[in-house]
N, C-alpha and C positions, 0 to 999 in steps of 0.2 A: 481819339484813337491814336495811340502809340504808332510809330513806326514800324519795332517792332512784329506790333500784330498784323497789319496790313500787308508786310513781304510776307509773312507764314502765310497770312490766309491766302494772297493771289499766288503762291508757288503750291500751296494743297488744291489751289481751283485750277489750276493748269493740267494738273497729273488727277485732280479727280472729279471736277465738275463740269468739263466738256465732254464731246460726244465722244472721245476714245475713251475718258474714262468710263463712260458708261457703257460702253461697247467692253470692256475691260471687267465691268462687276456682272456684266448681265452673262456672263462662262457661267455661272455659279446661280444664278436663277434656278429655279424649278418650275418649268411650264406648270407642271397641275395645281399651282397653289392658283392660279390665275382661271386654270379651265374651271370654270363654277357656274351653276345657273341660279341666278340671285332671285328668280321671278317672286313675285310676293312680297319683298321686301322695298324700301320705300328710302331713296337717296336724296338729299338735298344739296345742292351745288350750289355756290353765290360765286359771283364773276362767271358764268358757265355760257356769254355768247363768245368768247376768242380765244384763244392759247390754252392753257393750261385745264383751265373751266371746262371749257368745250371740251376738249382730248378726253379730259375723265371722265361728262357726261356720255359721251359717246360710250368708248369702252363697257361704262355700268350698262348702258342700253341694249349693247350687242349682246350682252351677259341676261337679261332679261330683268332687272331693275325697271322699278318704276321712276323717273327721276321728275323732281322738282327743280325748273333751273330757275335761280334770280338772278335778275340779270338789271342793271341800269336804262338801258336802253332801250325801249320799245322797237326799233326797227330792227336791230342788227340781231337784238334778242329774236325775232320772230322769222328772220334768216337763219339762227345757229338751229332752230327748233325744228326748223323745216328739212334742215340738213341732217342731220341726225335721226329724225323720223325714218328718211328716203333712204341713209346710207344702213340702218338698222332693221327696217323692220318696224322696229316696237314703237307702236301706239301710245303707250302709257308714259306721255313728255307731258309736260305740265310748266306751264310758264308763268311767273310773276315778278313784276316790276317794281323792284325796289333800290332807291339808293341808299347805300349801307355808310355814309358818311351823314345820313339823316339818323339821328334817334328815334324819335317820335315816330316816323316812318317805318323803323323796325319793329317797334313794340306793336301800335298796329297791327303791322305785318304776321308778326308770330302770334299777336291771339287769336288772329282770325285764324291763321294755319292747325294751330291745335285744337280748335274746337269743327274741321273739315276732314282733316289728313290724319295718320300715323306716319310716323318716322323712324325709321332704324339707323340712318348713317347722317348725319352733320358732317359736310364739306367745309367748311371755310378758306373757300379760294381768294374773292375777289380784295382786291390791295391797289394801294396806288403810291406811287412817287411822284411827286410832284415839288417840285426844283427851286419854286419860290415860293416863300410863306405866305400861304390865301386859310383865309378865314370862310367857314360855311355859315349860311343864314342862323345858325344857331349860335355865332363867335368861338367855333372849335377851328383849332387848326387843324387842314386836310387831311395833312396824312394821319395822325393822330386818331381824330374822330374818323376814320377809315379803317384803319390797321389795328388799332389797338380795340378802342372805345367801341365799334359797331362788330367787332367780335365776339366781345366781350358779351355786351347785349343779346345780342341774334342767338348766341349757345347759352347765357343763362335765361332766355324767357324759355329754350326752346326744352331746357332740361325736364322739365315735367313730362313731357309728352316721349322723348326719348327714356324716360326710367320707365316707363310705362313693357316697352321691347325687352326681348331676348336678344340677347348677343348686340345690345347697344354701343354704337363707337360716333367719336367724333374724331377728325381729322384735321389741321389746322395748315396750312401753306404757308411755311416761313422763308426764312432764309439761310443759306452758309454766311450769309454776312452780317448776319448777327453776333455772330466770332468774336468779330470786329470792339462792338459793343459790352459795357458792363452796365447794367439796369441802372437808369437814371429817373427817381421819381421826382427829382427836386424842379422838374423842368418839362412837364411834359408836352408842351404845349409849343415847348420852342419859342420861349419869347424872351430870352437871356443871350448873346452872343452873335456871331454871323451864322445866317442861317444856310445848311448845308443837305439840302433834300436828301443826297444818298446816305448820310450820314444820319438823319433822323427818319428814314424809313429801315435803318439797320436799329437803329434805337427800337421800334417798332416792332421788329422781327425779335428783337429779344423778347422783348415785352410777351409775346406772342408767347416764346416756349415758359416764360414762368408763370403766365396764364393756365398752359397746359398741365406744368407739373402741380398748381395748385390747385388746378380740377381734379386732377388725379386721385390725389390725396382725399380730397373730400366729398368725391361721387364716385364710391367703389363699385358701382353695378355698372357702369359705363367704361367703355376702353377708350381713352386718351392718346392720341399721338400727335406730333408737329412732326415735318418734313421739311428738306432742304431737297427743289427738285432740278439742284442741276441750274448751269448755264443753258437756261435754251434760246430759241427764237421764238419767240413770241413780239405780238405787235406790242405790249408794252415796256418789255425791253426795248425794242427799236424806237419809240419815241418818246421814253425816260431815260433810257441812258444813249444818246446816238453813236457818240465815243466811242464807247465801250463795244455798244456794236459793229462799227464799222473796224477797229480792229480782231476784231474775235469772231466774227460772221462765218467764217467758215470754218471753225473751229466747234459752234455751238449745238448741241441739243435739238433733237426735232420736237414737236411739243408733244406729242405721242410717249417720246423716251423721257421726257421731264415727269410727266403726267405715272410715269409705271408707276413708283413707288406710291402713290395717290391711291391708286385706284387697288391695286396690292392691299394696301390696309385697309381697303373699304372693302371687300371681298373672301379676301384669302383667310380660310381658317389657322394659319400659321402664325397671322399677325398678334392673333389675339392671346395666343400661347407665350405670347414675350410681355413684360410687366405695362402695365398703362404709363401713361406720360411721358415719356421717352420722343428720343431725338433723332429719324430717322434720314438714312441716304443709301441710295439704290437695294432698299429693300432690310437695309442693316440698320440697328439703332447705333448711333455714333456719339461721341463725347461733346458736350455742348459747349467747352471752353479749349481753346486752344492750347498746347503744352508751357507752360511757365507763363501764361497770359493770367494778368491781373481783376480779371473780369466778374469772379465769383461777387457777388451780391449776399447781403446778408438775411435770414431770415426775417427781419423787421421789415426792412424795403420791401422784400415779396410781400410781406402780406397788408402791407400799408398800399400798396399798389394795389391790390384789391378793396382794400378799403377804400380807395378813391375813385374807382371807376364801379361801385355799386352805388358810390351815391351821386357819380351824374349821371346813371341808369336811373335811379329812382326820383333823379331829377326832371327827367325826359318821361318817364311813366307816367307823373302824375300831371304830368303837361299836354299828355299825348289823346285826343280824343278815341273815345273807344275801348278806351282799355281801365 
């Protein structure tokens, strides 16, 4: 990361990804794209017991969504369910346990879900930063096979079953600090250099929106977006970045206000009036490279980068009992 891009991007997160600025875009909201009763319709949330996850299961709930949370955790997952049942109303929460830095685990995961469930909305919440380079039971690095690799996954087994709906979307949770970032596929693994967690979960986050724009492209019955939601509080802020939070704590985001634009494009008929694959922040599509930043990636990379996470996808499928 240039110098450069780092002052631009932390002087555009001051004036627009804390909570004034959010307090600042939401003048120009329109309640009724929000007021909707989604009932019938079938949400999938991963990361959905804490912060961001949770906030959006909720909201689709109050809305009357059926929601699907995955969630890592058995316990804390079978607290957020409970929570959300008690503060909504609605019934129709449905819980499964999967960790999304397992492959084999995902694939499972989704065939069994497509031949049980219908689905109309793909969340792609759950993510993780993790600070020093750990290797999962499969020898993927964490964040990688988290952020990138089990997104990747989890939305192209789930694509069958979402072309199947009307008004089909998937939703991805990035970051603004992908900015940061220019697509690096020569390394994705992080096994070249001093390793720098925040640095290769913005790597990540890039990764994430040319995911999107090259779904976009070549699943036009589906609506595509990534998000950037904001500086909030969330528990994983607070004990991935501590720094970070203890100078900005009270400067940040409630996970509600992070969560709007999420749930906005999982809901609102407005969203889907604006082009697939696009880069959104408080509700607006935004530019996905900073001004005069070097970042732009070439057509070959994007799609070599897909060429290389379809085939540890189908390395992990034919490995994965069940499927």
């Amino acid at each position: 990361m240039s110098c450069y891009r780092g002052a631009v991007w932390f002087v555009q997160g001051l004036r627009e990804y804390t909570r004034s600025g959010y307090e600042a875009a939401s003048k120009h909201f329109c309640p009724a794209d929000v007021e909707v009763n989604v009932a019938g319709r079938s949400f999938l949330v991963t990361g959905a017991n804490s912060g961001i996850g949770k906030a959006t299961a909720k909201e689709i709930a109050r809305r009357g969504g059926t929601v699907h949370l995955v969630c890592r955790n058995k316990e804390r997952a079978e607290v957020a369910k409970g929570e959300i049942v008690t503060e909504t109303g609605n019934q129709n929460i449905f819980l499964h346990i999967v960790d999304i830095s397992h492959p084999k685990d995902i694939w499972k995961f989704a065939e069994k879900f497509k031949n049980e469930h219908k689905l109309n909305v793909l969340i792609n919440n759950a993510g993780c930063m993790v600070n020093n380079r750990e290797l999962t039971e499969d020898g993927l690095e964490k964040n990688f096979a988290t952020n990138t690799l089990g997104t990747y996954i989890l939305t192209t087994a789930l694509l069958p079953l979402l072309e199947k709906e009307a008004d089909a979307r998937v939703i991805t949770v990035s970051s603004g600090g992908m900015l940061v970032q220019k697509l690096n596929i020569s390394d994705l693994q992080s096994e070249n250099g001093t390793f720098d967690g925040t640095m290769v979960y913005a790597q990540n986050k890039r990764q994430q929106v040319v995911l999107t724009e090259q779904w976009a492209k070549a699943h036009r019955n589906i609506h595509f977006s990534v998000m950037h939601p904001g500086w909030a509080d969330t528990p994983a802020v607070r004990s991935s970045m501590p720094d970070f939070y203890q100078k900005m704590k009270n400067t940040l985001r409630t996970e509600t206000q992070g969560a709007d634009t999420v749930v906005w494009l999982a809901v609102s008929s407005e969203a889907t009036k604006l082009p697939s694959g696009l880069f959104f922040q408080d509700r607006q599509p935004v530019p996905t490279h900073l001004p005069l930043a070097s970042t732009h990636s070439s057509p070959e990379d994007e799609e070599k980068l897909m060429e290389v996470l379809e085939e540890f996808s189908q390395k992990f499928k034919s490995n994965s009992p069940g499927t």
